[in-house]
TISE-970031 format. One line per 10 residues: number of its first residue (from 0); their letters; for each residue x, y negated, z of N, C-alpha, C. Coordinates in pm, whole numbers, plus 32768, in hexadecimal, padded with zeros to 4 digits. Layout:
BEGIN
NUM> A> X/Y/Z/X/Y/Z/X/Y/Z ~ ...
***
This chain:
BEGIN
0> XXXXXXXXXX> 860A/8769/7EE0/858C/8725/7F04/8534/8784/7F55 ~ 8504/8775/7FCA/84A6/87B0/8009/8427/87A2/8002 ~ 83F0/880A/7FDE/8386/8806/7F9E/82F4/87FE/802C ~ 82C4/87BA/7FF8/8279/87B0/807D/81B7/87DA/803A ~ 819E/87D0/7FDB/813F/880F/7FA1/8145/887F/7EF8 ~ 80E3/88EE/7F1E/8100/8965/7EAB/80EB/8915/7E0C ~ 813E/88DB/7E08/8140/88AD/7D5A/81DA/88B7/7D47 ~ 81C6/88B4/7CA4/8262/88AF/7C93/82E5/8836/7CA2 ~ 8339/8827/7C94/8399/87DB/7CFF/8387/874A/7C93 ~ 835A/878E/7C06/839E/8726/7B7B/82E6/86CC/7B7E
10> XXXXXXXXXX> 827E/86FD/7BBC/8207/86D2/7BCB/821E/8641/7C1A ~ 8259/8671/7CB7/8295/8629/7D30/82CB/85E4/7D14 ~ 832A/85EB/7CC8/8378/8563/7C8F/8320/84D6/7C3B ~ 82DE/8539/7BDF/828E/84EF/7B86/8204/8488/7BC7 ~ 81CD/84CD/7C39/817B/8489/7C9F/81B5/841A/7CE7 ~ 823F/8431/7D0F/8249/83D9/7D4C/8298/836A/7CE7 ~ 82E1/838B/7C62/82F4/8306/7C0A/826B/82BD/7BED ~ 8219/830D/7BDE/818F/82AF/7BAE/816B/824E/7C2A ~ 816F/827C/7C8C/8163/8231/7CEE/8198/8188/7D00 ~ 8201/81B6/7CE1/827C/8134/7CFE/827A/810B/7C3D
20> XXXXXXXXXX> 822C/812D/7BFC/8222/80FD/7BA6/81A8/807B/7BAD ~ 8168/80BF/7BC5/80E6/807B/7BC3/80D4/7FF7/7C21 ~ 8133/8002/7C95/8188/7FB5/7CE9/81D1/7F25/7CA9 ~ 81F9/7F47/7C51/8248/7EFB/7C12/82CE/7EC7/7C39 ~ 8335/7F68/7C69/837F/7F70/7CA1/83F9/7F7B/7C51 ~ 83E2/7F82/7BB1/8437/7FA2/7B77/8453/7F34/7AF9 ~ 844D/7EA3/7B34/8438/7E50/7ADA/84B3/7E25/7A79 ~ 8550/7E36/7ACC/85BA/7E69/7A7B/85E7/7ECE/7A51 ~ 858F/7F48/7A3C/85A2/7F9A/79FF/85A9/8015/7A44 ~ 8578/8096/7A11/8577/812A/7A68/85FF/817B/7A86
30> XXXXXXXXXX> 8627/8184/7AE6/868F/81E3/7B10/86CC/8224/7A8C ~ 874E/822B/7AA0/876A/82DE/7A13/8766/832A/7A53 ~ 8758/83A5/7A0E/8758/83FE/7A22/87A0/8448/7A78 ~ 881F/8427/7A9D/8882/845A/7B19/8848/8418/7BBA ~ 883C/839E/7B99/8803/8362/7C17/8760/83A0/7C35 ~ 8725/83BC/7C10/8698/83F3/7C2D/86BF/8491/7C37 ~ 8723/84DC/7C22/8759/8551/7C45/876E/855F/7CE3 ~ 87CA/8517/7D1B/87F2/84BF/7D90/8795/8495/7DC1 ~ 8751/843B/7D92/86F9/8427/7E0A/866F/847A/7E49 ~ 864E/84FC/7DC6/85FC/856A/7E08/8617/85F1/7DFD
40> XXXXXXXXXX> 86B1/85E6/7DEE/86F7/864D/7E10/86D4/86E0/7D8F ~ 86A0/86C5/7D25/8673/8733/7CC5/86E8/872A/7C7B ~ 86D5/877A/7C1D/874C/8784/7B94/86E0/8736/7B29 ~ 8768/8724/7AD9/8735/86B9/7A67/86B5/86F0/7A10 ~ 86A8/8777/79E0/864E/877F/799A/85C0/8764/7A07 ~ 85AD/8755/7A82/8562/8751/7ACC/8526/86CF/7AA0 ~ 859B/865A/7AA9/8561/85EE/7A81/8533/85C9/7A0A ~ 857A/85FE/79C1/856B/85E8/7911/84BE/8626/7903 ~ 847E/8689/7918/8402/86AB/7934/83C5/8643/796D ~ 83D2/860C/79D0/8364/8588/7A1A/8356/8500/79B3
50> XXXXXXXXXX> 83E8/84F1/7989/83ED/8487/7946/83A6/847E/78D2 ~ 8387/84EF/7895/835B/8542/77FF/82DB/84FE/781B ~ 82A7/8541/7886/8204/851C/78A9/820C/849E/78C2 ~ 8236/8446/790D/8241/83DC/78FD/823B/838F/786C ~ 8275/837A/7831/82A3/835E/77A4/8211/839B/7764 ~ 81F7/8413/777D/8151/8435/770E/80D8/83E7/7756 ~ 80FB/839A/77CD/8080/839E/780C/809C/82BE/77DE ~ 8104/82D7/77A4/810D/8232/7741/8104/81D2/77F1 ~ 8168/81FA/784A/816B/81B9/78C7/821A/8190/78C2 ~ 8260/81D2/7858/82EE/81B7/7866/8313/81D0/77A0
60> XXXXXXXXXX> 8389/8184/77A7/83B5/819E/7738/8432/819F/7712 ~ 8476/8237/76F8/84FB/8269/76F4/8529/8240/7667 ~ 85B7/81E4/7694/85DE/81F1/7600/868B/8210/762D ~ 86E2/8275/75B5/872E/8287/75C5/879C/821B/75CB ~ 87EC/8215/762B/889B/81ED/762D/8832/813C/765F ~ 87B8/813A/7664/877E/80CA/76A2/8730/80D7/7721 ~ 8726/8117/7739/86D9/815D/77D1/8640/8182/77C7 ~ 862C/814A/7849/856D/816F/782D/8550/80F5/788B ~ 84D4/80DB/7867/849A/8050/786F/83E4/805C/78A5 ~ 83B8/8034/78D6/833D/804D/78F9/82F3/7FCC/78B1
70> XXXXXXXXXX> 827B/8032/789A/820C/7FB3/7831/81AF/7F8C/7883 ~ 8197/7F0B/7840/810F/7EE1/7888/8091/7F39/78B6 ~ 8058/7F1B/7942/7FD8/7F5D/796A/7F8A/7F05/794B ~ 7F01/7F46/794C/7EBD/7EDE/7939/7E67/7EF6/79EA ~ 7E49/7E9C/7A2D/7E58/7E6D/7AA5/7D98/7E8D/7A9A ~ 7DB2/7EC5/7B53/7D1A/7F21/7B79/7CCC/7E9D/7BA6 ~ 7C58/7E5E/7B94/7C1E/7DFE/7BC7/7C01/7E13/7C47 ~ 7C0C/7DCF/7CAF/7BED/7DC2/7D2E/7B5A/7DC9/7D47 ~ 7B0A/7E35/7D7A/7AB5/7E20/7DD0/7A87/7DEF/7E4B ~ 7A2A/7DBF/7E5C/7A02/7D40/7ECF/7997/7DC4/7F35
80> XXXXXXXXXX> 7999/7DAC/7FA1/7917/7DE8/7FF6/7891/7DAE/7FD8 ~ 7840/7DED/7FF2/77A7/7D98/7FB0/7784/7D76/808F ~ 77B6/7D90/80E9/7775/7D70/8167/7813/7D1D/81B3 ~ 77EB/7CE9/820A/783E/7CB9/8251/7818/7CC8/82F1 ~ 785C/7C71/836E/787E/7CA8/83D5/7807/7C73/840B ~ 778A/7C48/844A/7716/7BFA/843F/7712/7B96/84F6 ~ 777C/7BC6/8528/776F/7B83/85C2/7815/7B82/85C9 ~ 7829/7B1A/864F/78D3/7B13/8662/78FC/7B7D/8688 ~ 789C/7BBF/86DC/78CF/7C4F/872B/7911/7C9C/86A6 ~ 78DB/7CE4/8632/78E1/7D25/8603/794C/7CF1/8579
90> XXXXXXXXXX> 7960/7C51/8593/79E4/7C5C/851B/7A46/7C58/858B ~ 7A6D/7C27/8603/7ABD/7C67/865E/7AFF/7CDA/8636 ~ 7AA2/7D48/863E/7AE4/7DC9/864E/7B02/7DE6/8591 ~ 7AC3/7DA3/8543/7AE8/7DC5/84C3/7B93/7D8D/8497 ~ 7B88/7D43/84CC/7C29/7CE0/84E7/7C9D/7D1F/8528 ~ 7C60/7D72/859A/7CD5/7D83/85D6/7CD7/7E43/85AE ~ 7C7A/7E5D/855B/7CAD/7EE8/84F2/7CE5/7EDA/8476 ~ 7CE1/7E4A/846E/7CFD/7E25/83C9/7DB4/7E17/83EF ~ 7DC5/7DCF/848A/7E4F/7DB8/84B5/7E97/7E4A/84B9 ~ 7E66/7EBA/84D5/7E78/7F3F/84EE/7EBF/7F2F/859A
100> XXXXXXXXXX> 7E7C/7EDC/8611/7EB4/7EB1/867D/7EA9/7F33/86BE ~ 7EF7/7F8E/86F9/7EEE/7FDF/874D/7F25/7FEA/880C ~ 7EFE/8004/885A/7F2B/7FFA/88D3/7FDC/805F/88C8 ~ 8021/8012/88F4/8070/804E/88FC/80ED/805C/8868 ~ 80B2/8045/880C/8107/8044/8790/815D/7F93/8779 ~ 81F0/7FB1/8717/8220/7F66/871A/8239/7F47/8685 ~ 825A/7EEC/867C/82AF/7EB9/85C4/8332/7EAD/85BD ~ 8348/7EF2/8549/83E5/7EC6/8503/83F6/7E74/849F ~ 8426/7E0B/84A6/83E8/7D98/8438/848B/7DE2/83C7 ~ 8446/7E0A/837E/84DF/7E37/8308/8518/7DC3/82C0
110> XXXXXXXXXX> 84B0/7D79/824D/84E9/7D1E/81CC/8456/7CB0/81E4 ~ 84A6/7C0D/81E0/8422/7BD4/81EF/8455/7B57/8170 ~ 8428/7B5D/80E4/845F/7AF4/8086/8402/7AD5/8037 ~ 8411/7A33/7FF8/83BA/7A2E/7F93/8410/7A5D/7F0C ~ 83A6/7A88/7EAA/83D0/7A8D/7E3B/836C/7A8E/7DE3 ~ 8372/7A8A/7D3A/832D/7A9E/7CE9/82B9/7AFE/7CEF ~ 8232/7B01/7D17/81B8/7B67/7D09/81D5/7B94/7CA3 ~ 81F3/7C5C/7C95/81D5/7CA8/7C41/8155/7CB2/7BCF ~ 8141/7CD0/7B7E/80AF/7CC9/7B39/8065/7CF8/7B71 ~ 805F/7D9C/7B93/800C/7DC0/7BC6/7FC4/7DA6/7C3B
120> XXXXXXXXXX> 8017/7D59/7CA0/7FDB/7D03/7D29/7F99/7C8D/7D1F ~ 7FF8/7C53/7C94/7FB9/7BC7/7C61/7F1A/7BC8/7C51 ~ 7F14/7C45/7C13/7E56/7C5A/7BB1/7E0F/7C47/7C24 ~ 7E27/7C7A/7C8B/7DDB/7CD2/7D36/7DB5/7C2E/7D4F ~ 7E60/7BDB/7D88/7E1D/7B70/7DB4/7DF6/7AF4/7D62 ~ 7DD6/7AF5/7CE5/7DA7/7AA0/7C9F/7E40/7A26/7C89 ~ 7E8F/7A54/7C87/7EEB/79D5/7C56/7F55/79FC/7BEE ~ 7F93/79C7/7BA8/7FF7/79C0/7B45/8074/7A1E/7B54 ~ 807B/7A69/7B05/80F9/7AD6/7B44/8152/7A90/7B29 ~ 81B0/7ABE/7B84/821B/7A3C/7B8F/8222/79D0/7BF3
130> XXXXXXXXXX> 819F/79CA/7C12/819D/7955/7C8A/81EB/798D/7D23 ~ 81DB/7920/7D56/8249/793B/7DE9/81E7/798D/7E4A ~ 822D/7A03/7E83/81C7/7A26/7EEF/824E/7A36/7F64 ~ 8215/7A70/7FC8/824B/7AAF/803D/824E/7B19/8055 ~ 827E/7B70/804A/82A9/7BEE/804E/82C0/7C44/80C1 ~ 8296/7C68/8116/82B2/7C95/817D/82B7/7D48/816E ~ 8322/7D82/81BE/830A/7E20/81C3/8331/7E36/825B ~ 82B9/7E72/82B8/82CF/7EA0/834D/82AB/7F4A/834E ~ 82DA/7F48/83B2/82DF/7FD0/83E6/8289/8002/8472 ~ 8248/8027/8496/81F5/802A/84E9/820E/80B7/8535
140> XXXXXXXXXX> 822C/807E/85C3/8257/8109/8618/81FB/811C/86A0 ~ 81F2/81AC/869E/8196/81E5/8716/81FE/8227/875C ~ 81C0/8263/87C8/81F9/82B5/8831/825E/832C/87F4 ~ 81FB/836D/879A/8253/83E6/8758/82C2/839A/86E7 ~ 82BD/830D/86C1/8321/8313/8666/82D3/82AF/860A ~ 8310/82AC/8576/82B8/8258/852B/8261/829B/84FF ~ 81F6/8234/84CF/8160/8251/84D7/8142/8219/843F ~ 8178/81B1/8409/8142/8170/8389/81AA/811E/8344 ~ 819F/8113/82A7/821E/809A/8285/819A/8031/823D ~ 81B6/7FBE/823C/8164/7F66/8236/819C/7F1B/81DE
150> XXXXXXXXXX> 817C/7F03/8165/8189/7E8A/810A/8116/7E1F/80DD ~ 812A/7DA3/80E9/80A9/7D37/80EE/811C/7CB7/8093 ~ 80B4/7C99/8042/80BD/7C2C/7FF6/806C/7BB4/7FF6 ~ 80A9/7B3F/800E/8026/7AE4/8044/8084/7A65/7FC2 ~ 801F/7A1E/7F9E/8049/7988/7F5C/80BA/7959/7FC8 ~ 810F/78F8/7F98/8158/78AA/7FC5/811B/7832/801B ~ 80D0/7809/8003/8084/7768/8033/8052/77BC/809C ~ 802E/783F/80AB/7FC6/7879/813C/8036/78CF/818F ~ 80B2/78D5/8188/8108/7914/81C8/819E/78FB/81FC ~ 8198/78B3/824C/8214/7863/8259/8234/78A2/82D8
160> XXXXXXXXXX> 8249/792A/82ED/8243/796C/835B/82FB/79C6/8386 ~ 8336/79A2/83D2/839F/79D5/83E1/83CD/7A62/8409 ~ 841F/7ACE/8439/8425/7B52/847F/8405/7B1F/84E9 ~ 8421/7AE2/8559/83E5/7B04/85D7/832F/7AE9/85F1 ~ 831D/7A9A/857F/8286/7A89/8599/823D/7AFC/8569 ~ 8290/7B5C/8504/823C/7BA0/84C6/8276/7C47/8520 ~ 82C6/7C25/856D/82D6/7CA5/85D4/8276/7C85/8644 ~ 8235/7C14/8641/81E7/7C09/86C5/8179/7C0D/8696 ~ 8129/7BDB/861E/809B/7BBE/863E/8075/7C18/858A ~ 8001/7C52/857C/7FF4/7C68/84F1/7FE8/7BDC/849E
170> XXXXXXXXXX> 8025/7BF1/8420/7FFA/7BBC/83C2/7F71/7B41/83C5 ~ 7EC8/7B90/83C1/7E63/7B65/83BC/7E6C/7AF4/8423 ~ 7E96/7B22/84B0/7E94/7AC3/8544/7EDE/7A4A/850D ~ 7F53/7A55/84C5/7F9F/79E3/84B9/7F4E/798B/842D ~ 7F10/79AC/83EA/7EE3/794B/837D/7E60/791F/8394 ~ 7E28/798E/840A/7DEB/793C/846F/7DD4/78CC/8496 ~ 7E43/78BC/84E4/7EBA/784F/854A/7E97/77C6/84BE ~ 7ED7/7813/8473/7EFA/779C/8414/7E94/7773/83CA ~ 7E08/7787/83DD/7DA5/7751/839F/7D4A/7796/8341 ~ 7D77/781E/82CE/7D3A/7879/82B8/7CD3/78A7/82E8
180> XXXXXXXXXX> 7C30/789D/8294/7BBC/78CD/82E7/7BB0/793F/829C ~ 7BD5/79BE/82D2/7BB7/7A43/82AF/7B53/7A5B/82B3 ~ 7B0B/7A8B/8225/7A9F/7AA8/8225/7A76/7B6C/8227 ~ 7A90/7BAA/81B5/7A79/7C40/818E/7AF8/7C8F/8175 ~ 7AF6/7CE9/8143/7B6A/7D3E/810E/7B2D/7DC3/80A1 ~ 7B4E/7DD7/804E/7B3A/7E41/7FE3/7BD8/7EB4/8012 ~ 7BA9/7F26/8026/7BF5/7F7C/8055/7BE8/8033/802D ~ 7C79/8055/7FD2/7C52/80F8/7FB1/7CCB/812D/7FD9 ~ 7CA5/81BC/7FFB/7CF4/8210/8045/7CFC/8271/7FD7 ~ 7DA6/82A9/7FCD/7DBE/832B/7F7E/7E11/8372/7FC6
190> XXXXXXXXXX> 7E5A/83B2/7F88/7EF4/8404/7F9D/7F49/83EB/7F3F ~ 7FCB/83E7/7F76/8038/83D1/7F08/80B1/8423/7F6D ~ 80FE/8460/7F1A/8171/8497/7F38/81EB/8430/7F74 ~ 822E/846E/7FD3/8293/83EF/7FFA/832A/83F0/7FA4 ~ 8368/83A9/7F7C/83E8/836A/7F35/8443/8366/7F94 ~ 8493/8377/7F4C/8537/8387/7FEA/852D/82F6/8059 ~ 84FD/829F/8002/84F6/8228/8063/8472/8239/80CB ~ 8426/8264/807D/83D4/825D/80D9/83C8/82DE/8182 ~ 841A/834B/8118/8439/83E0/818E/84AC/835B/81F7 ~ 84F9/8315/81BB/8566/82E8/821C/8521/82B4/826E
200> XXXXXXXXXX> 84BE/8265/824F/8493/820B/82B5/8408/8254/8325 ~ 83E9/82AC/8300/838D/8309/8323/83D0/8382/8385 ~ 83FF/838B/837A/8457/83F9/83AC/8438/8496/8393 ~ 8403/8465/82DF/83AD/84F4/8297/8404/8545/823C ~ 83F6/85A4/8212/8448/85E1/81B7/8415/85A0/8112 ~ 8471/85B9/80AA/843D/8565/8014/83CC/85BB/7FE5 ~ 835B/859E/7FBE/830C/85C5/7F90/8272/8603/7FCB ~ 82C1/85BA/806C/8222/85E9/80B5/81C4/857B/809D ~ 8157/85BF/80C5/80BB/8582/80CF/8090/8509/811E ~ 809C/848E/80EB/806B/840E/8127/7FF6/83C1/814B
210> XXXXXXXXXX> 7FA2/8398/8165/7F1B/8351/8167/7F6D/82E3/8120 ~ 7F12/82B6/80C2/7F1A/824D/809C/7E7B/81DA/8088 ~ 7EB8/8155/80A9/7E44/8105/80C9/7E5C/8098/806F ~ 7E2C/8086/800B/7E28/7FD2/7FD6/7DC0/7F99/8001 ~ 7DF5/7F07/8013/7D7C/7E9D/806E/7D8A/7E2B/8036 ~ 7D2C/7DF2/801B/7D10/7D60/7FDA/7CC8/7D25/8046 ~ 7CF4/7CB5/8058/7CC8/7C4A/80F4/7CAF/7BCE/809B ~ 7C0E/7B90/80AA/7BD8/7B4C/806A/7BD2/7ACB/80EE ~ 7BD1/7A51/80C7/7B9E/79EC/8118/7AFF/79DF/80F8 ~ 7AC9/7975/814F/7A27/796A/8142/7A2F/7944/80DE
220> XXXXXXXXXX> 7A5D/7900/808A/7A45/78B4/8007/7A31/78E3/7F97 ~ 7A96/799E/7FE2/7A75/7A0E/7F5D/7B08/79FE/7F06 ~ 7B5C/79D2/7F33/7BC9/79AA/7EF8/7C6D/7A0F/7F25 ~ 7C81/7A68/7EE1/7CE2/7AD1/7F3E/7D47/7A91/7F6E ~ 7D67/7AAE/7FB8/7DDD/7A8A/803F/7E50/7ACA/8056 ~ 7E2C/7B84/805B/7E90/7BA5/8042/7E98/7C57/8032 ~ 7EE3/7C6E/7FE1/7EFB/7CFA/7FB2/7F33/7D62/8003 ~ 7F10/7DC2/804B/7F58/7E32/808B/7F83/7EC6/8058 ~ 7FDF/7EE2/8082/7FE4/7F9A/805C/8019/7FAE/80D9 ~ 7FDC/8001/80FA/8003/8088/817A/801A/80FE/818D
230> XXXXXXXXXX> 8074/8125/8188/80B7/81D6/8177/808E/81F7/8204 ~ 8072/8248/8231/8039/8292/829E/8089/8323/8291 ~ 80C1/833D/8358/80A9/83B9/833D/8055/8423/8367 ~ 7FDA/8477/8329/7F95/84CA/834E/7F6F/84E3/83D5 ~ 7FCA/8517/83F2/8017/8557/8479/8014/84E0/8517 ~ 8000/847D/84F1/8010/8400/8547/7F83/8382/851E ~ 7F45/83A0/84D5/7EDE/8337/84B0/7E8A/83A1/8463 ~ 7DEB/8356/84BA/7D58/839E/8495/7CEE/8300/845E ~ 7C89/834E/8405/7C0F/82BE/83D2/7BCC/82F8/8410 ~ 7B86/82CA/8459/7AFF/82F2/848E/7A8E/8280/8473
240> XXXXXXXXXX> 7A19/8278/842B/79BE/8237/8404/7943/8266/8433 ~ 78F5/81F0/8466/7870/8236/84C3/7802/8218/8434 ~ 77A8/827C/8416/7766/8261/83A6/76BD/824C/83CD ~ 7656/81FC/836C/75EF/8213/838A/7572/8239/8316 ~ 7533/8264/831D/74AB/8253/82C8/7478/81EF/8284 ~ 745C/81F0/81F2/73ED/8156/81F5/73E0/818E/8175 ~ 737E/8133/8181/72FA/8140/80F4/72A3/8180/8101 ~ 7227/8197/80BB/71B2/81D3/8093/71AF/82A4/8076 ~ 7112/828E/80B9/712E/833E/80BF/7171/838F/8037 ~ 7168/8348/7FD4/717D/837F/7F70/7234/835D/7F34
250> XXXXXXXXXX> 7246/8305/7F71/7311/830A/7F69/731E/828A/7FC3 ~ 7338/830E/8022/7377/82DB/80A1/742D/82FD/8089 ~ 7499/82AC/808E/74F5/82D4/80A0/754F/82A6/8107 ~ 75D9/82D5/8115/7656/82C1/817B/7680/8219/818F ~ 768B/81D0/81D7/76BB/8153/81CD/7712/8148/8237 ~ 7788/811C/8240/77DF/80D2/82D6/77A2/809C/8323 ~ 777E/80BA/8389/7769/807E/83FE/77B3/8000/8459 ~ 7836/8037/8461/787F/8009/84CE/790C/7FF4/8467 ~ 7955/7F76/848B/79E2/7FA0/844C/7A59/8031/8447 ~ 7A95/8016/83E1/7B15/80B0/83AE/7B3D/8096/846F
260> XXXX> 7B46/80F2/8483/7B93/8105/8505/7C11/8168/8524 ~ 7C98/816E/852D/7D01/8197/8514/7D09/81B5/85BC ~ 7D2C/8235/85B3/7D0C/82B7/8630/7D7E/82DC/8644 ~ 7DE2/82D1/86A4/7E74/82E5/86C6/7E65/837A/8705
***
């Protein structure tokens, strides 16, 4: 495993199972122990350490000659923006940063299916885990190479969208099209380590440093629409946010100005 930040390798592992835990990526069950060897290249006690923490942190649960099993999360409530876009000019450009549209960049449409909503996506968009969504995972390429892997979950009834529509137009444009009045979006940025799938599709080594973006896309009605995650890499994608002043002499603080703006 190539280590791409100063922590230890059995940490790296453990960051990035929580990840794809919390994901709800492991709904038939967690790798053994040989296969998670293989796929980040450590020796077994490497993993047996991640998994440990895992298991104390009551996110997985090892049982012998039966495997390991991941437990219920209990699911982060979605935050809403308290402002919105106030003229056409300015949800324009909020739309077409929310699309991540760049001059010159292209899409790789990877996997586009419905299936059962995970729990944890279920909570985000307010519907029944289990219910039908659309599933989409793209790949987003710039000049130097790829730039982002893109996973979006939308209801079934709002997404009847095929690969070539979704290699041509974003997501938002097409539910657009189809009648969807986009209203806001609730949106947080972290870091997460990348997973062999994700180094494959990135063209990163396992365990480097990702931007990561979750996005909740609300209609006017206030009703979510649809769920995003965005792996970013560093190296190829910038936020730049124009900020302003407000309030009273006595607490005045920072507010957004202008929409997230993504800086190639």
């Amino acid at each position: 495993m190539t280590s791409a930040l100063p922590v230890p390798k059995y940490h790296q592992v453990y960051l990035v199972l929580r990840e794809q835990l919390h994901e709800g990526r492991f709904s038939a069950g967690v790798p053994g122990e040989i296969a998670l060897m293989r796929e980040f290249g450590v020796a077994r006690v490497t993993v047996r350490k991640a998994l440990e923490r895992l298991a104390a942190e009551r996110l997985i649960r090892r049982t012998p000659g039966r495997g390991t099993v991941p437990l219920p999360q209990q699911t982060r409530p979605a935050s809403a923006p308290t402002r919105e876009a106030a003229d056409g000019e300015r949800l324009g450009a909020w739309f077409e940063n929310l699309s991540g549209i760049a001059a010159g960049a292209s899409v790789k449409v990877l996997t586009v299916r419905v299936m059962p909503c995970p729990p944890t996506v279920a909570g985000a968009l307010a519907i029944a885990a289990g219910a039908p969504v659309q599933k989409a995972q793209r790949v987003r390429l710039v000049r130097e190479g790829p730039q982002s892997h893109i996973t979006t979950y939308v209801p079934q009834a709002l997404a009847p969208f095929g690969r070539r529509q979704l290699a041509r137009q974003p997501i938002l444009a097409l539910m657009e099209e189809a009648g969807v009045q986009i209203g806001r979006a609730a949106q947080s940025v972290s870091a997460r380590l990348a997973d062999a799938e994700m180094a494959r599709h990135l063209d990163v080594a396992v365990g480097s440093a990702l931007l990561s973006v979750q996005r909740l896309v609300f209609d006017r009605r206030g009703h979510p629409v649809q769920w995003l995650l965005g792996l970013y890499r560093p190296d190829r994608y910038e936020m730049c946010v124009e900020l302003a002043r407000v309030g009273g002499v006595d607490a005045k603080v920072w507010v957004s100005k202008t929409p997230t703006t993504p800086v190639q």
